[in-house]
C-alpha positions in Angstrom: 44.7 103.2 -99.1 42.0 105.1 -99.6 39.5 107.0 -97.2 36.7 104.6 -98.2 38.6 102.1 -97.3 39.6 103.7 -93.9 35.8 103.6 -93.1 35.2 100.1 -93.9 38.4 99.0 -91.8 37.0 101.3 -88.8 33.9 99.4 -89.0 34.7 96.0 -89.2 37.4 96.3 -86.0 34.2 98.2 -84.2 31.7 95.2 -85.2 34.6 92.7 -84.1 35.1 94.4 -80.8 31.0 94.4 -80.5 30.6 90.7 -81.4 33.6 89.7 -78.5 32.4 92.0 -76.3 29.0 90.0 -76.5 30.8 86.5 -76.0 32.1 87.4 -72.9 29.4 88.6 -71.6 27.8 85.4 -72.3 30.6 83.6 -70.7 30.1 85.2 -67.4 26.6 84.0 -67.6 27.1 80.8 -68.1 30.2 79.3 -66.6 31.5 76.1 -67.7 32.8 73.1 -66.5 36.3 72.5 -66.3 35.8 69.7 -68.8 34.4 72.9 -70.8 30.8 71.6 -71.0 27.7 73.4 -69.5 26.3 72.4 -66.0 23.1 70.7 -66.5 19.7 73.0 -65.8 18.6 72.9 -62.0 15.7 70.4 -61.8 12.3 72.6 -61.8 9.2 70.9 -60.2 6.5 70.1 -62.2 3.4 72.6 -62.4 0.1 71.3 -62.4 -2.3 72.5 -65.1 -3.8 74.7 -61.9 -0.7 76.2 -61.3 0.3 74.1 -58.0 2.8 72.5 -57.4 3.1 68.7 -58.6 3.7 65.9 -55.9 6.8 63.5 -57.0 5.6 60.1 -57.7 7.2 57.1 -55.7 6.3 54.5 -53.2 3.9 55.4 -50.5 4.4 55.2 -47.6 1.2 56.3 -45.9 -1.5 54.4 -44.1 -2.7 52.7 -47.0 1.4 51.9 -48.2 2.8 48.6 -48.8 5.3 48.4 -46.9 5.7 45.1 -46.4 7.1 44.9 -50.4 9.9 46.8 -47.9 10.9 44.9 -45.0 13.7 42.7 -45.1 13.3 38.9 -44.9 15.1 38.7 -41.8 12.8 41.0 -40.3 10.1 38.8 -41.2 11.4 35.2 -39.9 12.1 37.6 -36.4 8.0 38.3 -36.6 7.2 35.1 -37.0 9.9 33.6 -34.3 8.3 35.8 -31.9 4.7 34.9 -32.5 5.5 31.0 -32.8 7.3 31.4 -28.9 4.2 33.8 -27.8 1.9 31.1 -28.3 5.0 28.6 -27.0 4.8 30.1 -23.8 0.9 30.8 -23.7 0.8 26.8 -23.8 3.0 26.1 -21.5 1.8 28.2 -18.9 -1.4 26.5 -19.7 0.4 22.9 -19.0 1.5 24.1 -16.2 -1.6 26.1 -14.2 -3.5 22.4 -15.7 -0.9 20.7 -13.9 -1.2 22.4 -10.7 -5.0 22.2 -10.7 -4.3 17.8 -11.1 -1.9 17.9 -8.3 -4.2 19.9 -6.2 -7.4 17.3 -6.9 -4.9 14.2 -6.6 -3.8 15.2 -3.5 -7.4 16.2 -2.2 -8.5 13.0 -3.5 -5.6 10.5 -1.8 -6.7 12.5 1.6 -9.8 11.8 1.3 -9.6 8.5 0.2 -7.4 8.1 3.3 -9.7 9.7 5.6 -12.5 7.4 4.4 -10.5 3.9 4.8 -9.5 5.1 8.4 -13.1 6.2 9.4 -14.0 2.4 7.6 -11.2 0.2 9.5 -12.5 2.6 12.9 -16.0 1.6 11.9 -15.1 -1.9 11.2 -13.1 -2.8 14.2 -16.1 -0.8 16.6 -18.7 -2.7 15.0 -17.1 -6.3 15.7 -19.6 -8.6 16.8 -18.2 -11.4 18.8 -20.2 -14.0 16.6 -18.6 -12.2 13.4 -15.1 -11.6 14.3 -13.9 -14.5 11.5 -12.4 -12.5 8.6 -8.3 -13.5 8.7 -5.8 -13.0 6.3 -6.2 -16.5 5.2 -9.3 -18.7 4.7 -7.3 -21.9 5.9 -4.8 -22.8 8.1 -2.9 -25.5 8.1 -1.8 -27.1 11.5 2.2 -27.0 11.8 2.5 -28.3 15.2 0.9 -31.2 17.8 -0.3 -30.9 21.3 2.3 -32.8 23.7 1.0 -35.6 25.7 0.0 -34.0 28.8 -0.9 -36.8 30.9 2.4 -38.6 30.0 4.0 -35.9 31.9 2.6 -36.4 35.3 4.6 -37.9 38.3 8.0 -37.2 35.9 10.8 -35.1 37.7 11.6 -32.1 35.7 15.0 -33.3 33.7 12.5 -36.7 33.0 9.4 -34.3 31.6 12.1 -32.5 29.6 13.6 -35.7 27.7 10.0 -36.6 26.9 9.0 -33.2 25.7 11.9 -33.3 23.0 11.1 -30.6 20.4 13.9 -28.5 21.9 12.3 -28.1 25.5 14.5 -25.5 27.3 13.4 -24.1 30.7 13.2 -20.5 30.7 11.5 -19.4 33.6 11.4 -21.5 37.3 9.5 -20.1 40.7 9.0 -20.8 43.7 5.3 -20.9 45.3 5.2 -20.1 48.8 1.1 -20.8 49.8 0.2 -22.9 52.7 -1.9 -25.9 51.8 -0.1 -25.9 48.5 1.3 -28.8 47.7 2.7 -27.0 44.1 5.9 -25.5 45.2 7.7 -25.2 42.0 6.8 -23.8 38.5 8.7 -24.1 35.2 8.1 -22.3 32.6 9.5 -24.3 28.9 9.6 -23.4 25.9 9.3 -25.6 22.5 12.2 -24.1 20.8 12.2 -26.5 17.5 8.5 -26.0 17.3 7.8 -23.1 14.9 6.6 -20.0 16.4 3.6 -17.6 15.9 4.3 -14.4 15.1 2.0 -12.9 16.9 2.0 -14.9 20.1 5.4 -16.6 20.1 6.6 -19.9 20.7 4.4 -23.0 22.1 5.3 -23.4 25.9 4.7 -26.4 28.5 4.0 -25.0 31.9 5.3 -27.9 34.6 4.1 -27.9 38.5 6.3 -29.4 40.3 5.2 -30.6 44.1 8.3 -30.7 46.9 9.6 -34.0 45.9 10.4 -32.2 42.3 7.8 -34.3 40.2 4.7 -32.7 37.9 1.6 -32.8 39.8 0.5 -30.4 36.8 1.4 -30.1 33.1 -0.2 -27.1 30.5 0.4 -26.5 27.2 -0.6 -23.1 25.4 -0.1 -22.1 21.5 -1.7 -20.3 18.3 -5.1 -21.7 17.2 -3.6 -20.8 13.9 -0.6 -23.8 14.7 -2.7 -26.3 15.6 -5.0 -25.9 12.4 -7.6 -22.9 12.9 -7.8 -20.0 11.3 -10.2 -17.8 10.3 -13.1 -18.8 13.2 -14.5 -16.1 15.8 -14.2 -17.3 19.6 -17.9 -18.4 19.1 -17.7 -21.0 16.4 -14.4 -22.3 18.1 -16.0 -22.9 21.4 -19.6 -23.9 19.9 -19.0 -25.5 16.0 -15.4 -26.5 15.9 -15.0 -28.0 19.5 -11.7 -26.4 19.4 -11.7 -26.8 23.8 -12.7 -31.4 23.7 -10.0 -31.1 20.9 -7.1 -29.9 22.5 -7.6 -32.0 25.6 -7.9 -35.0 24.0 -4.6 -34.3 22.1 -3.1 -33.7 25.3 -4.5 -37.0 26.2 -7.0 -37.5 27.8 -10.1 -38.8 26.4 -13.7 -36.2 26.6 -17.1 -35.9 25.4 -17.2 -34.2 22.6 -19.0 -30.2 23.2 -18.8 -30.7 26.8 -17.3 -27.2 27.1 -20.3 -24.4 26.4 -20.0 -20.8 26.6 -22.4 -18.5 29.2 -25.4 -17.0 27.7 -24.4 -13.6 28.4 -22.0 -12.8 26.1 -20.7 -9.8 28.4 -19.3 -12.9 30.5 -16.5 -13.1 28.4 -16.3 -10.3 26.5 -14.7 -6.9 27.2 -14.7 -3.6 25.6 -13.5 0.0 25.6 -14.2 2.7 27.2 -16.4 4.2 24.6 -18.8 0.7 25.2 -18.4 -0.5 21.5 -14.9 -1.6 20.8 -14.0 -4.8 21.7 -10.7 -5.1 23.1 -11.0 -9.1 24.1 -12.9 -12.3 24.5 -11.8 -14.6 27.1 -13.1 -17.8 28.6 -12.6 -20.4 31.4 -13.5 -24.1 31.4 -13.3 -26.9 33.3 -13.9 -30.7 33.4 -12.7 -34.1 33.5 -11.5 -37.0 31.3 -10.3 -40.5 31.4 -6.9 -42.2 30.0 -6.9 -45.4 30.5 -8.4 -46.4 34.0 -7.3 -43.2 35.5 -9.5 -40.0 35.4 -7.9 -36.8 35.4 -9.2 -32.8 36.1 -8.4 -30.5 33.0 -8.8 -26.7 32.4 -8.7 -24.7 29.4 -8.6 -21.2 28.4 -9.5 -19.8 25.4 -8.4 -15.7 24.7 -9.2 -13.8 21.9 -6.9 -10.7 22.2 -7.7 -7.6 19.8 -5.4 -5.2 21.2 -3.7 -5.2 18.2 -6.7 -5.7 15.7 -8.1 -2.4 17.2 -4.7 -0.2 16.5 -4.1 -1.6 12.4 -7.1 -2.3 11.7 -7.2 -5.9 10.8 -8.6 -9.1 11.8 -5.8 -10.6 11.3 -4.0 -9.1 13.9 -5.9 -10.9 16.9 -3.6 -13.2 19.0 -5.8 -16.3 19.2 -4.3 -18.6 22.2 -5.4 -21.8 23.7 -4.3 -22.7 27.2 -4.6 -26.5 28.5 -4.1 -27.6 32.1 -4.3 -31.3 33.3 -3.7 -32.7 36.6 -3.4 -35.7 38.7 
């Protein structure tokens, strides 16, 4: 070999050692992966053309964002739920507070209305005129029972008077009059059981006068107006228009003129009141006179009572105990 040769040899081992000597510098640069490929380049961010740094682009979620596109459905039925019960319940409560106010004005109302019908009934039954104390329950009244024959009593002992009374007569009261000069010593009270009773003023009774021999020097008789046909009359058109008094007594048997019985002027004679002065509590009135059967003549007295008691505490008309009494005698 020669020297030449020597050279070029030298030189190509130097420019081989150069050239790896480069490679592995260029390794430690840039390492690889193990798969043997380079990592990829870090990301840079972008540079405006001012030199500042570029924002990434994306949604935006600042005040003017749409984030709606974001939400979840679900989170939207939940919005909507919760309005739909807010105004729900905003109703409701309105129901209700309406409600309350109704309840509150109903029952202000019913007390009022109350209050007014008891201030009218106290009005009604203070302002009763004895010439207008008519209104009943019923315009007409049918009569359910007949006067007994009074006259047909007289001179009977008391078993006879009972047998000829009939209509269930039971005794159920009997005193004994102790009054010098007297010739009634006896008095028995009956009662018309079968005869049908008021409810107000009970059943008719016979009221029997026995002298010391046991016979009836005097019979009476007392029942409802209302059972023997009147109704709805005040104690003035009774006594004056109806002739409810000559009636009676001539059922009981004895024959009368008719409006022989007349009521006083003054109609404080048989009226009564209060203590206030305007409510009347009754009308009442006594009368007397004679009639005929047959040949004989024969004293009678009647009573008529108008009691209103009971009128003055509901209310109502129809709550006066109407009652006649009848009285004849030998």
């Amino acid at each position: 070999m020669s020297v030449t040769d020597d050279k070029q040899e030298r030189v190509g081992e130097e420019g081989s050692k150069k050239a790896q000597h480069v490679a592995s510098e260029k390794d430690i640069a840039a390492p690889t992966s193990e798969k043997g490929e380079a990592p990829e380049a870090p990301d840079t961010p972008d540079v405006a053309e001012n030199g500042t740094e570029a924002r990434p682009s994306g949604p935006k979620h600042g005040k003017h964002g749409k984030v709606d596109d974001e939400v979840p459905e679900y989170l939207k039925r939940s919005r909507r739920m919760r309005k739909i019960l807010i105004a729900v319940i905003v109703v409701l409560v309105l129901l209700v507070a309406a409600g309350a106010v109704l309840v509150v004005m109903l029952f202000d109302t019913a007390n009022n209305a109350a209050t007014q019908q008891a201030q009218s009934a106290v009005s009604e039954v203070e302002a009763i005129d004895p010439d207008d104390a008519t209104k009943d329950a019923s315009t007409a009244t049918s009569k359910r029972t007949t006067v007994p024959d009074l006259v047909a009593l007289l001179g009977l002992t008391q078993e006879e008077a009972l047998e000829r009374l009939q209509h269930g007569a039971q005794v159920t009261g009997l005193s004994e009059v102790n009054e010098e000069g007297n010739p009634i010593k006896w008095q028995v009270d009956v009662a018309l059981s079968d005869e049908p009773a008021d409810s107000r003023s009970g059943t008719p009774s016979v009221y029997l006068d026995l002298n010391e021999e046991g016979r009836v020097l005097r019979a009476g008789y007392s029942v409802a107006i209302s059972s023997i046909g009147y109704g709805s009359i005040s104690f003035t058109d009774a006594v004056s228009n109806e002739g409810i008094i000559e009636k009676t007594v001539e059922e009981a048997g004895l024959t009368v003129s008719d409006y022989t019985a007349a009521l006083p002027e003054d109609k404080m004679q048989y009226s009564s009141y209060a203590g206030d002065g305007t409510t009347l509590t009754r009308e009442y009135c006594e009368f007397a006179g004679t009639g005929t059967a047959g040949d004989a003549q024969y004293a009678w007295e009647a009573d008529l009572s108008y009691d209103y008691t009971m009128a003055n505490a509901t209310g109502n008309l129809a709550d006066t105990i109407r009652t006649i009494y009848v009285y004849i005698q030998a």
